[in-house]
C-alpha positions, 0 to 999 in steps of 0.5 A: 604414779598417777592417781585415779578415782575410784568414782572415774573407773567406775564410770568408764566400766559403766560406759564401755558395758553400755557400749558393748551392750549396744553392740550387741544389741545393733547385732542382734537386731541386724541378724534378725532384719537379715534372716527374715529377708532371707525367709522372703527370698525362699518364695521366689517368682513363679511359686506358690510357697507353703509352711507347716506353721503358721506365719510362714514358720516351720518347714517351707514347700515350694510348688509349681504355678500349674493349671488344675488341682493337685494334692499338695503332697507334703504334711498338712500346712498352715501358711501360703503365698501366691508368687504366681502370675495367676490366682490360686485357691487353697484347701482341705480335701478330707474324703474326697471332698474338698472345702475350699477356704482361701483364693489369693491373687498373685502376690497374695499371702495368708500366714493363717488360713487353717489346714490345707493339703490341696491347691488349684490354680486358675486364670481368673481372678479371686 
């Protein structure tokens, strides 16, 4: 019968839960590279894109690329992007007057701005 050291077996527990341990940690770190690309590919082309959190966190809106100002139609939202082929102001209309607070040109992303419930979009530039 063979015989093994008790220092030998201790060394390879250690290094398979090290290898289980990087395994699992490679995992993790795949799952969240995946899911963020995933979350860039909801705002597709011609959109312009809104979150009720901030950081683009929260219940994603998409909105059509029109010429004029429209209400948002959704609870007030904390983030935007701009995947429109034209430039777009967002802000707050409170009694109905509306505070303008951001313009992005197309591409543009502002995970911050504040409150907004109102967007125009415009053919100039910002």
């Amino acid at each position: 019968m063979a015989h093994t050291s008790a220092f030998f077996t201790s060394n390879r527990s250690r290094f398979i839960t090290g290898l289980v341990l990087a395994a699992v940690a490679g995992i993790l770190l795949l799952g969240i590279h995946t899911s963020g690309a995933r979350a860039e590919n909801h705002c597709g082309t011609s959109e312009v894109c809104i979150w009720t959190g901030a950081s683009y966190g929260g219940t994603e809106g998409r909105l059509a690329c029109y010429v004029g100002t429209i209400p948002i139609g959704f609870p007030e939202q904390y983030s935007a992007k701009n995947r429109c082929s034209i430039s777009q102001e967002l802000g707050w209309n409170e009694g109905g007057s509306i505070n303008w607070k951001i313009c992005m040109n197309p591409g543009g992303e502002r995970p911050e701005p504040g409150r907004l419930n109102v967007y125009r979009v415009h053919s100039g530039s910002c």
